[in-house]
PDBQT receptor file of N, H, CA, C and O in Angstrom, charges set to zero:
ATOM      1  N   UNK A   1     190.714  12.178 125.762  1.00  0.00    +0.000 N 
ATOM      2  CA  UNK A   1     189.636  12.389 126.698  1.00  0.00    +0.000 C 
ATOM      3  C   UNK A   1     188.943  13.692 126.337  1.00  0.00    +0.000 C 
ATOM      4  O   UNK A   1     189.538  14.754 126.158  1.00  0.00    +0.000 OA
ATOM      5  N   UNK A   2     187.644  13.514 126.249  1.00  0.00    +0.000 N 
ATOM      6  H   UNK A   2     187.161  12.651 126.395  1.00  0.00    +0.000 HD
ATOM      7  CA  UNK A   2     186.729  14.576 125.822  1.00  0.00    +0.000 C 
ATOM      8  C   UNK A   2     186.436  15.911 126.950  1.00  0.00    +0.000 C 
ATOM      9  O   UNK A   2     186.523  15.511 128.112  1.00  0.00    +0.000 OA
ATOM     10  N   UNK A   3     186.229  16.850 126.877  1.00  0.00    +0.000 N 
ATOM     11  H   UNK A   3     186.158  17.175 125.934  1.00  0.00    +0.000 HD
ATOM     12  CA  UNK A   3     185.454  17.788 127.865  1.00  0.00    +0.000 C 
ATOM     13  C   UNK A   3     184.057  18.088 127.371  1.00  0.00    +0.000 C 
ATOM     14  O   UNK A   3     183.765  18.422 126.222  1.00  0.00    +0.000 OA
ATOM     15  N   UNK A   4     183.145  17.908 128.500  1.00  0.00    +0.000 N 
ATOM     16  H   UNK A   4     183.382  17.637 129.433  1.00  0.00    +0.000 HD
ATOM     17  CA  UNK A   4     181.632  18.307 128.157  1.00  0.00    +0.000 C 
ATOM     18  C   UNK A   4     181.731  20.078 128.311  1.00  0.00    +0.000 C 
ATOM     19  O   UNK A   4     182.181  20.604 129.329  1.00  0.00    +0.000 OA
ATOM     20  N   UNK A   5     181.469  20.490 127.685  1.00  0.00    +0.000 N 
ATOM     21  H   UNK A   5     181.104  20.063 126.858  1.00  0.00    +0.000 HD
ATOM     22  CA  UNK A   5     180.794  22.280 128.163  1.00  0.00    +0.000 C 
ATOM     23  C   UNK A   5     180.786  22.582 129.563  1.00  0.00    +0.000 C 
ATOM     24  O   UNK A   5     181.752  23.335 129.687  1.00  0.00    +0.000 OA
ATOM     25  N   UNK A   6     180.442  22.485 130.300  1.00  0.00    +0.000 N 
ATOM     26  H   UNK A   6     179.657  21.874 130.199  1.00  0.00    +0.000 HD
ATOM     27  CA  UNK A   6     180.855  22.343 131.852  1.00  0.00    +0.000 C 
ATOM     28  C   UNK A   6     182.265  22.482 132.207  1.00  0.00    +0.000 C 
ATOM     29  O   UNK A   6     182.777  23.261 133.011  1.00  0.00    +0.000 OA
ATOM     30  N   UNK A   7     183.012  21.244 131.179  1.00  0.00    +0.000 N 
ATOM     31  H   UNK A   7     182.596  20.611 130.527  1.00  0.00    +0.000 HD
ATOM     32  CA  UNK A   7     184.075  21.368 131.995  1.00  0.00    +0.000 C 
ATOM     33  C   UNK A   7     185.243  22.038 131.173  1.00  0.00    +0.000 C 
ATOM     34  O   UNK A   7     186.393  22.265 131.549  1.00  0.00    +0.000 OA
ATOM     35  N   UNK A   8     184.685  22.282 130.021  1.00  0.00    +0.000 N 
ATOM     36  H   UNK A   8     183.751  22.098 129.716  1.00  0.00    +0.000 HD
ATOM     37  CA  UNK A   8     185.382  23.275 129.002  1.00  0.00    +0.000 C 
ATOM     38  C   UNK A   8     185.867  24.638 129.616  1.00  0.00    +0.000 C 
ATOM     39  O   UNK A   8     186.969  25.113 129.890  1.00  0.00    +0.000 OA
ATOM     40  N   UNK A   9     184.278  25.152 129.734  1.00  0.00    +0.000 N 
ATOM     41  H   UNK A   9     183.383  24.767 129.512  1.00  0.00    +0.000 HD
ATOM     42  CA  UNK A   9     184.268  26.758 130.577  1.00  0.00    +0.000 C 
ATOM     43  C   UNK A   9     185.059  26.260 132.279  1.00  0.00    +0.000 C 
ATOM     44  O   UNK A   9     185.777  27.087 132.841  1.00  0.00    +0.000 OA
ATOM     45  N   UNK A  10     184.907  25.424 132.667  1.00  0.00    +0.000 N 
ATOM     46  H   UNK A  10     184.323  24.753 132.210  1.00  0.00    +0.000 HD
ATOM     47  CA  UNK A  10     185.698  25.503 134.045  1.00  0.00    +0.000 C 
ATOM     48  C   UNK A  10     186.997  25.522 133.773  1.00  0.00    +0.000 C 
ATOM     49  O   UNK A  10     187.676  26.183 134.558  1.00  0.00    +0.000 OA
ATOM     50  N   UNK A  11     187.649  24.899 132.735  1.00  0.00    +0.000 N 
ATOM     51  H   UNK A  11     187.097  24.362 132.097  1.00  0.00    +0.000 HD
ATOM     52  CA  UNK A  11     189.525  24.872 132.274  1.00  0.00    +0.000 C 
ATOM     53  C   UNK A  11     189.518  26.977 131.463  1.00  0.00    +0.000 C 
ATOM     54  O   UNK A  11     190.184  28.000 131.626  1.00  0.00    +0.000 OA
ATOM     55  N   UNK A  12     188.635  26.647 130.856  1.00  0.00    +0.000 N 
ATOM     56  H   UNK A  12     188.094  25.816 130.724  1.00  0.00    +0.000 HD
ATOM     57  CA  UNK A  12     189.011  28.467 130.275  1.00  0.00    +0.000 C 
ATOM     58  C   UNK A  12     188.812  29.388 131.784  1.00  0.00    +0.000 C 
ATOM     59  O   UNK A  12     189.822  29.967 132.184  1.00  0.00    +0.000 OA
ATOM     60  N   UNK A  13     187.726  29.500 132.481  1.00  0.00    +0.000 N 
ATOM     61  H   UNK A  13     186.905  29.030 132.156  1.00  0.00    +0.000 HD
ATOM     62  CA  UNK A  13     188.215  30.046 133.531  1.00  0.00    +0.000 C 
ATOM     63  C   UNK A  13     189.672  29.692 134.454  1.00  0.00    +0.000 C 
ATOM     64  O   UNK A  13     190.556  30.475 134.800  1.00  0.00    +0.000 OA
ATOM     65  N   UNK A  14     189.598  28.805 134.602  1.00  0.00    +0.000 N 
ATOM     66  H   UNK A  14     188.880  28.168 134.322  1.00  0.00    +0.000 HD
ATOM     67  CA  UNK A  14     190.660  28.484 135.548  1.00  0.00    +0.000 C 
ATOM     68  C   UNK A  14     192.067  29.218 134.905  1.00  0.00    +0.000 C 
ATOM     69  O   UNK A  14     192.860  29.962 135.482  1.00  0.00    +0.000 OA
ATOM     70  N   UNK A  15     192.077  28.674 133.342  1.00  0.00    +0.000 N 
ATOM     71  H   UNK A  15     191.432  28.069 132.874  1.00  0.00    +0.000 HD
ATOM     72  CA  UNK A  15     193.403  29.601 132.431  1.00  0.00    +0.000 C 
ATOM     73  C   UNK A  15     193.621  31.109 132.258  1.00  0.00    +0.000 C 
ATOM     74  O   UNK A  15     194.687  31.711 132.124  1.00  0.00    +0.000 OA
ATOM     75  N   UNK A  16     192.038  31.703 132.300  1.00  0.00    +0.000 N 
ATOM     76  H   UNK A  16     191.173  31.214 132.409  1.00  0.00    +0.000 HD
ATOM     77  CA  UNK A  16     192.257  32.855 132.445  1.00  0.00    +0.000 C 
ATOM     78  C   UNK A  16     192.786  33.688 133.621  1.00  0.00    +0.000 C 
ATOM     79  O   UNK A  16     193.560  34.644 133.657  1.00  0.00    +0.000 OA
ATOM     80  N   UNK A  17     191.965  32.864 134.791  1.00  0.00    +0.000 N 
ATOM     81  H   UNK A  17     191.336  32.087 134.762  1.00  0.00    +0.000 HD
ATOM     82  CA  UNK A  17     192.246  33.603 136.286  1.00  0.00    +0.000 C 
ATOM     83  C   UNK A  17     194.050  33.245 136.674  1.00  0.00    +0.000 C 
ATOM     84  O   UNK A  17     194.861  33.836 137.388  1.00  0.00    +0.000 OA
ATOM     85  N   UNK A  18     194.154  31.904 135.751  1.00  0.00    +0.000 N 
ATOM     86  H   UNK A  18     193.496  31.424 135.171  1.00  0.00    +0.000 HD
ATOM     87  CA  UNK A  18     196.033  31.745 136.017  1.00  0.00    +0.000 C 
ATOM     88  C   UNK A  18     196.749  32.368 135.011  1.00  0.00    +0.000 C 
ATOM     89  O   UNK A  18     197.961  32.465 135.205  1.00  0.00    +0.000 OA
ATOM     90  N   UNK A  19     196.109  32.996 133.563  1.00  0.00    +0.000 N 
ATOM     91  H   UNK A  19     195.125  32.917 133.405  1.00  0.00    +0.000 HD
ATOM     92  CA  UNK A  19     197.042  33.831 132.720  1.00  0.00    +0.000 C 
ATOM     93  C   UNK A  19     197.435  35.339 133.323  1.00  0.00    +0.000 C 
ATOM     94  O   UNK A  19     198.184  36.268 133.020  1.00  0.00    +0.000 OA
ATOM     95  N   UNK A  20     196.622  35.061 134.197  1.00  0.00    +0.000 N 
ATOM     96  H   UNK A  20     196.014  34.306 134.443  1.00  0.00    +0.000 HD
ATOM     97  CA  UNK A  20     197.018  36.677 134.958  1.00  0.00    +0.000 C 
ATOM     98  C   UNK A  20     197.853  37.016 136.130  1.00  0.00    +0.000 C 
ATOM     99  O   UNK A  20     198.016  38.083 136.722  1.00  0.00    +0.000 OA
ATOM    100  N   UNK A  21     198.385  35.726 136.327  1.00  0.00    +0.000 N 
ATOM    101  H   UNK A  21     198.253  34.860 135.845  1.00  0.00    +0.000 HD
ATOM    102  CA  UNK A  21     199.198  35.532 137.632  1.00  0.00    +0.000 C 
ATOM    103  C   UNK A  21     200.180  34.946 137.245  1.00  0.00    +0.000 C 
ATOM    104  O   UNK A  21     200.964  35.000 138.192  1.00  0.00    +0.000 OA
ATOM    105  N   UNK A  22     200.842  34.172 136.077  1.00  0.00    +0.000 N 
ATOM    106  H   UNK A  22     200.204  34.128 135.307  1.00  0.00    +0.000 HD
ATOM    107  CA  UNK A  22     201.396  33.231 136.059  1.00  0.00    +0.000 C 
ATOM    108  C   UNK A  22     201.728  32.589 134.808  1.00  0.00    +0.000 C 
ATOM    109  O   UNK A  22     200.640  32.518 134.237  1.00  0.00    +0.000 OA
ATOM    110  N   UNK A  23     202.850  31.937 133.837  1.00  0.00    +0.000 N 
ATOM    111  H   UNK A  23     203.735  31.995 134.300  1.00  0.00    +0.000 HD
ATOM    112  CA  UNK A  23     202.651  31.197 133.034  1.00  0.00    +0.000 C 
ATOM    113  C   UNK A  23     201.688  29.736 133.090  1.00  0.00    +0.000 C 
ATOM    114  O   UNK A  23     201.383  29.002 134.030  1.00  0.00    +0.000 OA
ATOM    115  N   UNK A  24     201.418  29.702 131.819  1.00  0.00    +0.000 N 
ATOM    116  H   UNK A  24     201.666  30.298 131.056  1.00  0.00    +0.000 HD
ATOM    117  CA  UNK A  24     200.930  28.117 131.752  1.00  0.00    +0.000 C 
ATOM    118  C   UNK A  24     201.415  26.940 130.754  1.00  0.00    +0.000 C 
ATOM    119  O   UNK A  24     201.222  27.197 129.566  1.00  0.00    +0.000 OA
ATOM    120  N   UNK A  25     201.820  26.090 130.948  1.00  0.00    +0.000 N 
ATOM    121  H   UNK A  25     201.977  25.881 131.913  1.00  0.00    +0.000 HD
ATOM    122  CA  UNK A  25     202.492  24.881 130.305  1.00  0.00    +0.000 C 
ATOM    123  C   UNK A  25     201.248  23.554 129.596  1.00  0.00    +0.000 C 
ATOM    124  O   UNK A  25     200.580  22.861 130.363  1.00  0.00    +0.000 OA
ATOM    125  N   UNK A  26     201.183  23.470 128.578  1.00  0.00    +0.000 N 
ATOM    126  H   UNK A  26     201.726  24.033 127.955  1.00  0.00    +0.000 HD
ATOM    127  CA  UNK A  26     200.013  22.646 128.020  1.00  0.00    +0.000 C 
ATOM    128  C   UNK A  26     200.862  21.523 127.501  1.00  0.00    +0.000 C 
ATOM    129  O   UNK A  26     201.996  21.987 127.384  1.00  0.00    +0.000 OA
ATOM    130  N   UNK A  27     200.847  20.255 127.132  1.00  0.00    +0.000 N 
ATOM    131  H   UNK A  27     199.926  19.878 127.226  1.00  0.00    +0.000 HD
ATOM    132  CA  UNK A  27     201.389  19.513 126.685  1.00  0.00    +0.000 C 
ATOM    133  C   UNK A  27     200.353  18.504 126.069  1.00  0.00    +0.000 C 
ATOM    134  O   UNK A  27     199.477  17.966 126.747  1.00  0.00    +0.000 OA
ATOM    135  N   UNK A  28     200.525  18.304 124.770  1.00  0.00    +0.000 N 
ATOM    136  H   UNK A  28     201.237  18.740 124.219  1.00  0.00    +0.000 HD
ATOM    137  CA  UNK A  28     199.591  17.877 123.921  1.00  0.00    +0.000 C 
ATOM    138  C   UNK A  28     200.004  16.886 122.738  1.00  0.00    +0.000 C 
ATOM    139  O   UNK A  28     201.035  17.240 122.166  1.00  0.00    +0.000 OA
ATOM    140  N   UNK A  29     199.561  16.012 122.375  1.00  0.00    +0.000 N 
ATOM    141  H   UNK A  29     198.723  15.725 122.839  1.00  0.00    +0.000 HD
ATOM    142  CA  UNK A  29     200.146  15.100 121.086  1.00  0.00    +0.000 C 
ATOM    143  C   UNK A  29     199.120  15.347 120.056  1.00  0.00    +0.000 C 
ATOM    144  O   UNK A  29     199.192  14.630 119.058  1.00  0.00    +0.000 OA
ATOM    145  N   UNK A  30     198.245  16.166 120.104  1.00  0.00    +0.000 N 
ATOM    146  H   UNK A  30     198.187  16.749 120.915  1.00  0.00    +0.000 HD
ATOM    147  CA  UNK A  30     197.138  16.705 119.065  1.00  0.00    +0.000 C 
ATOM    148  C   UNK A  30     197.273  17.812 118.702  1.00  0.00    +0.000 C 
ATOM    149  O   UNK A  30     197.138  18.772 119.461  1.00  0.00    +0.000 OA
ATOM    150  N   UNK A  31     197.552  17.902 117.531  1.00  0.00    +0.000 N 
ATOM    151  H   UNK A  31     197.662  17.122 116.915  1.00  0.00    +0.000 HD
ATOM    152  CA  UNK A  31     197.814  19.254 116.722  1.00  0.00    +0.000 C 
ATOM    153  C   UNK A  31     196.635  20.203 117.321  1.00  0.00    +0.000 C 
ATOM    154  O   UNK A  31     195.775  19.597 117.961  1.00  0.00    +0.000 OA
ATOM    155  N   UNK A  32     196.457  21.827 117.180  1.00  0.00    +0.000 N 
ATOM    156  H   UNK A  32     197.155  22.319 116.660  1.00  0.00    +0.000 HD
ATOM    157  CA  UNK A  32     195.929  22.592 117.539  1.00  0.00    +0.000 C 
ATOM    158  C   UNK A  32     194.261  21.934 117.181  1.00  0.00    +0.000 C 
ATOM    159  O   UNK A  32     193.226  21.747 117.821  1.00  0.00    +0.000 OA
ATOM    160  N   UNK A  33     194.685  21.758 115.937  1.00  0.00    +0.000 N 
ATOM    161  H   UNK A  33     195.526  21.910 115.417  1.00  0.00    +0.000 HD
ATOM    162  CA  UNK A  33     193.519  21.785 114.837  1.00  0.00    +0.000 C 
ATOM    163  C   UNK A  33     192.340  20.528 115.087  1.00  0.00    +0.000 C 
ATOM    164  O   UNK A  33     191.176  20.392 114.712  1.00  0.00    +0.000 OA
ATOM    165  N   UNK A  34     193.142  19.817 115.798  1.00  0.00    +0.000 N 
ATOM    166  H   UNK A  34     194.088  19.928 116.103  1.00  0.00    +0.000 HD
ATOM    167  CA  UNK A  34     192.108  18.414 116.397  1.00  0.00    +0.000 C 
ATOM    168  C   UNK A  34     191.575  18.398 117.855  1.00  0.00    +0.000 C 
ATOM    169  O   UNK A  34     191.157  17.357 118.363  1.00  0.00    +0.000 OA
ATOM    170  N   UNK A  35     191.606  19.691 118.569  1.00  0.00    +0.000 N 
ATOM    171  H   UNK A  35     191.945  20.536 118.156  1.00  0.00    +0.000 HD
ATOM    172  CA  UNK A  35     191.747  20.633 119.870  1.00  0.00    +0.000 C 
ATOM    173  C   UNK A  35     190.046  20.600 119.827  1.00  0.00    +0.000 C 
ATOM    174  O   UNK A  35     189.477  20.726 120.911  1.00  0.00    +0.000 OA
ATOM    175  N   UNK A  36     189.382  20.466 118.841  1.00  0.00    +0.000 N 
ATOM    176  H   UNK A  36     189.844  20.363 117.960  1.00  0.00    +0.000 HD
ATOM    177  CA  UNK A  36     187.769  21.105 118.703  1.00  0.00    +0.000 C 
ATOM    178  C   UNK A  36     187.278  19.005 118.923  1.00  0.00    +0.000 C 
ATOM    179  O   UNK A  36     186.089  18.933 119.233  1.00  0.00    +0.000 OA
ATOM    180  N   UNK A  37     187.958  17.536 118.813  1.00  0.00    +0.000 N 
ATOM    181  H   UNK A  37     188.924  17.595 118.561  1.00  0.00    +0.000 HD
ATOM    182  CA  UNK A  37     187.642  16.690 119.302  1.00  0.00    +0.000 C 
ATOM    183  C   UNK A  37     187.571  16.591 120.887  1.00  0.00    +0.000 C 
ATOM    184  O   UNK A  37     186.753  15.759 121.278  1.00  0.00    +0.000 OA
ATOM    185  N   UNK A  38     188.215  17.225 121.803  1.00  0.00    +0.000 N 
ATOM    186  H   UNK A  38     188.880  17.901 121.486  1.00  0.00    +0.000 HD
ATOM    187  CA  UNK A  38     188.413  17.360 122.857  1.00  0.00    +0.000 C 
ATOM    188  C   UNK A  38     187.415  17.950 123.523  1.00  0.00    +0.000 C 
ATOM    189  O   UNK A  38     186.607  17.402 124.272  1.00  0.00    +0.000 OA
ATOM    190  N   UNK A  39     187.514  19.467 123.136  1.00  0.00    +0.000 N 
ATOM    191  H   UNK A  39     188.171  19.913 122.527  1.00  0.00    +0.000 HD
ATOM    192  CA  UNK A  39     186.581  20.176 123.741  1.00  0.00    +0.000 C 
ATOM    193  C   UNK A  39     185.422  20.142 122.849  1.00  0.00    +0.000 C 
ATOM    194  O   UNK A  39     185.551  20.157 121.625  1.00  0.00    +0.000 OA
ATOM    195  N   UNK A  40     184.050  20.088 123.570  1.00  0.00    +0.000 N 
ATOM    196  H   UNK A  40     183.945  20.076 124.564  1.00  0.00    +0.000 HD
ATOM    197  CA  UNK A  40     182.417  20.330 123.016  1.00  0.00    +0.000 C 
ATOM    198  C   UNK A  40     182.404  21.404 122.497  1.00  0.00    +0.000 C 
ATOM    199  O   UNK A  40     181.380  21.164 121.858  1.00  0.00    +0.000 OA
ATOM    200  N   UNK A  41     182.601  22.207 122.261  1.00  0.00    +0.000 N 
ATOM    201  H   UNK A  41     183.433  22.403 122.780  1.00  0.00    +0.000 HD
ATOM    202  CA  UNK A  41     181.817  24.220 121.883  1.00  0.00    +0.000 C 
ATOM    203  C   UNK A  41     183.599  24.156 121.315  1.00  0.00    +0.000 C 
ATOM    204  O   UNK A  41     184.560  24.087 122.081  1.00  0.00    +0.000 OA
ATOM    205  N   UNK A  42     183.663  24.196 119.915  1.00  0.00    +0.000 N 
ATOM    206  H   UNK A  42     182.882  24.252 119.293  1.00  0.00    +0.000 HD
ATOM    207  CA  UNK A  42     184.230  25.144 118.978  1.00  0.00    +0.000 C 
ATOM    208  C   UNK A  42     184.949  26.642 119.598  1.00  0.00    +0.000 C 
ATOM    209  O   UNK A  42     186.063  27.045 119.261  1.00  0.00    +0.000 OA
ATOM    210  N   UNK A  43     184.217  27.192 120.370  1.00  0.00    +0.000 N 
ATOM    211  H   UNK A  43     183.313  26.864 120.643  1.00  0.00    +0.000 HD
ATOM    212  CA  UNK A  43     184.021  28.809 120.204  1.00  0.00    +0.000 C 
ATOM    213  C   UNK A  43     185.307  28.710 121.847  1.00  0.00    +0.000 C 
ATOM    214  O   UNK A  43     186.485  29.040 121.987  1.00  0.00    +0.000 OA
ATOM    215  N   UNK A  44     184.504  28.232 122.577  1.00  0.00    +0.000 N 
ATOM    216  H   UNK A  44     183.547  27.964 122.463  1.00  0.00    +0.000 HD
ATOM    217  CA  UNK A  44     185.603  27.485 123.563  1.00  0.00    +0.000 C 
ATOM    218  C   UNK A  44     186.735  27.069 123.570  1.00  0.00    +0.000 C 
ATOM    219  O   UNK A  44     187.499  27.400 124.476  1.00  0.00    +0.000 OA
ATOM    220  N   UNK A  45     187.164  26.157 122.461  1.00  0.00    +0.000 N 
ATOM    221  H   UNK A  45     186.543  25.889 121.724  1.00  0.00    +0.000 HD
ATOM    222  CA  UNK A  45     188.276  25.768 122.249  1.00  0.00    +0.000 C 
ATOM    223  C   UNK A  45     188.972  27.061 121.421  1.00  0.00    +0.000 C 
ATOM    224  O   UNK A  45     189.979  27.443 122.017  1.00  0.00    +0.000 OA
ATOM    225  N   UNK A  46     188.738  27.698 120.407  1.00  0.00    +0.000 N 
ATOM    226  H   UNK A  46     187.920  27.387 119.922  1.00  0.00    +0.000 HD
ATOM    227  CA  UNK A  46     189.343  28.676 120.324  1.00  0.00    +0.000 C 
ATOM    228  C   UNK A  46     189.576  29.786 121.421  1.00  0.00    +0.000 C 
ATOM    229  O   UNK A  46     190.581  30.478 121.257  1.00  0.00    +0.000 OA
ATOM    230  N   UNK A  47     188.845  30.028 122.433  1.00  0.00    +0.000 N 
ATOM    231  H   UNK A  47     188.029  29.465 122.566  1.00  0.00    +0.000 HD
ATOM    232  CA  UNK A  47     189.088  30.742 123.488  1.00  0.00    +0.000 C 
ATOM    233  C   UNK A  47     189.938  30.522 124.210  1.00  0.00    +0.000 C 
ATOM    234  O   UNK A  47     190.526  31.525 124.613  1.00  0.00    +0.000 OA
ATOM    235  N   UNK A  48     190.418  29.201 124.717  1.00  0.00    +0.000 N 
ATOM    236  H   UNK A  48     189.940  28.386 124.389  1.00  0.00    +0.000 HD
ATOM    237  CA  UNK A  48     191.146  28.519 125.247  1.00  0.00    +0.000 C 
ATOM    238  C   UNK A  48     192.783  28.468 124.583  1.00  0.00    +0.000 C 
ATOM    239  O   UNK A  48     193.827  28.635 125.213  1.00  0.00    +0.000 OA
ATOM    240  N   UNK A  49     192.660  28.250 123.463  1.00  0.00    +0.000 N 
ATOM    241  H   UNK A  49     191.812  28.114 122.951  1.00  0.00    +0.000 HD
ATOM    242  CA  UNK A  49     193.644  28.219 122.619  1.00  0.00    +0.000 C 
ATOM    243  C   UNK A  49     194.059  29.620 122.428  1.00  0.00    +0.000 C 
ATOM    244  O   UNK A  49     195.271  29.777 122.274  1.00  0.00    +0.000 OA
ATOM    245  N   UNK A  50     193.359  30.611 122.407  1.00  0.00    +0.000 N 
ATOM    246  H   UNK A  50     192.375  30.483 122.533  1.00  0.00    +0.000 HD
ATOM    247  CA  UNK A  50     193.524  32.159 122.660  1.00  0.00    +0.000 C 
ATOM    248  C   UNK A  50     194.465  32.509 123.937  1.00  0.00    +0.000 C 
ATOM    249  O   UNK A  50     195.377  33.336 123.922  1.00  0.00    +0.000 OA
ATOM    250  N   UNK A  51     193.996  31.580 125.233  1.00  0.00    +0.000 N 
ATOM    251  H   UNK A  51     193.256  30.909 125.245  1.00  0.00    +0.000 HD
ATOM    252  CA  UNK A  51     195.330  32.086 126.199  1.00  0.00    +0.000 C 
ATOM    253  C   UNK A  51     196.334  31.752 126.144  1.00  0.00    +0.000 C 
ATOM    254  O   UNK A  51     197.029  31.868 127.154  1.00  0.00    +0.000 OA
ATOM    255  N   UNK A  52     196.792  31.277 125.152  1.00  0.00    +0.000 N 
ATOM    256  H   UNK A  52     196.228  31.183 124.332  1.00  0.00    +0.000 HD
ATOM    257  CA  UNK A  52     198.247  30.401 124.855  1.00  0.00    +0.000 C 
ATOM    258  C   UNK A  52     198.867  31.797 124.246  1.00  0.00    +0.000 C 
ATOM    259  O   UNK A  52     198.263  32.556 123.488  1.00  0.00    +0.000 OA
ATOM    260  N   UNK A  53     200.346  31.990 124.796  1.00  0.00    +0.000 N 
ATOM    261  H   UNK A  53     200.837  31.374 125.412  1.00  0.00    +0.000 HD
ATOM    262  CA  UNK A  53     200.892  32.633 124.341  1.00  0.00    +0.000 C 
ATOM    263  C   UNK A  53     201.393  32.579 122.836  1.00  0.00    +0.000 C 
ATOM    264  O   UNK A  53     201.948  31.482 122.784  1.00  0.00    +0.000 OA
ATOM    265  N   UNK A  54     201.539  33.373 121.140  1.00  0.00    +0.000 N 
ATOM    266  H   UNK A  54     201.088  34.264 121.182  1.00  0.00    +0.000 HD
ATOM    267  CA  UNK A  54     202.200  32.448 120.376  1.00  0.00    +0.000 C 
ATOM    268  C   UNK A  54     203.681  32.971 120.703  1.00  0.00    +0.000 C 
ATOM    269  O   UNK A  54     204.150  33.950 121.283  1.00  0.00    +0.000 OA
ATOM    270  N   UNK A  55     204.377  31.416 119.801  1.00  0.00    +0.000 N 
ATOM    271  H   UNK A  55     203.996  30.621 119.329  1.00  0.00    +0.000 HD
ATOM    272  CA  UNK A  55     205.701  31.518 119.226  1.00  0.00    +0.000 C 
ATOM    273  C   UNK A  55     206.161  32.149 118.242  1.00  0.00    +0.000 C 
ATOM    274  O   UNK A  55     206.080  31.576 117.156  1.00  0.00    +0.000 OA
ATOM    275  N   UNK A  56     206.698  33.319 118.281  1.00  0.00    +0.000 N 
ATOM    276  H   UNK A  56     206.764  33.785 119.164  1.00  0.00    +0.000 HD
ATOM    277  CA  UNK A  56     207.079  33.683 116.697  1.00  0.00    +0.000 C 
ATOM    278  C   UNK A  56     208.670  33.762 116.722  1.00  0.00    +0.000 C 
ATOM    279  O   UNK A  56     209.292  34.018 115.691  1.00  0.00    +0.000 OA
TER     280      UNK A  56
């Protein structure tokens, strides 16, 4: 399921205003890298993918 721009920036807000209060749990069967079919705006999806904590 796709996100239009609209609803891109409404999930990055929503992640940001909850990365600051709270963990967040994403669960996904699409590699990072196929993350830019989903979301419209590129720049977005890396932003988004930015509040993810990494694993090292």
């Amino acid at each position: 399921m796709g996100l239009d721009r609209h609803g891109a920036e409404f999930l990055f807000q929503v992640l940001t205003e909850r990365e600051e209060k709270d963990s967040v749990a994403i669960a996904s069967k699409e590699s990072f890298g196929g993350w830019t079919k989903t979301f419209a705006d590129s720049r977005l999806c890396a932003g988004i993918v930015g509040r993810f904590p990494s694993r090292a």
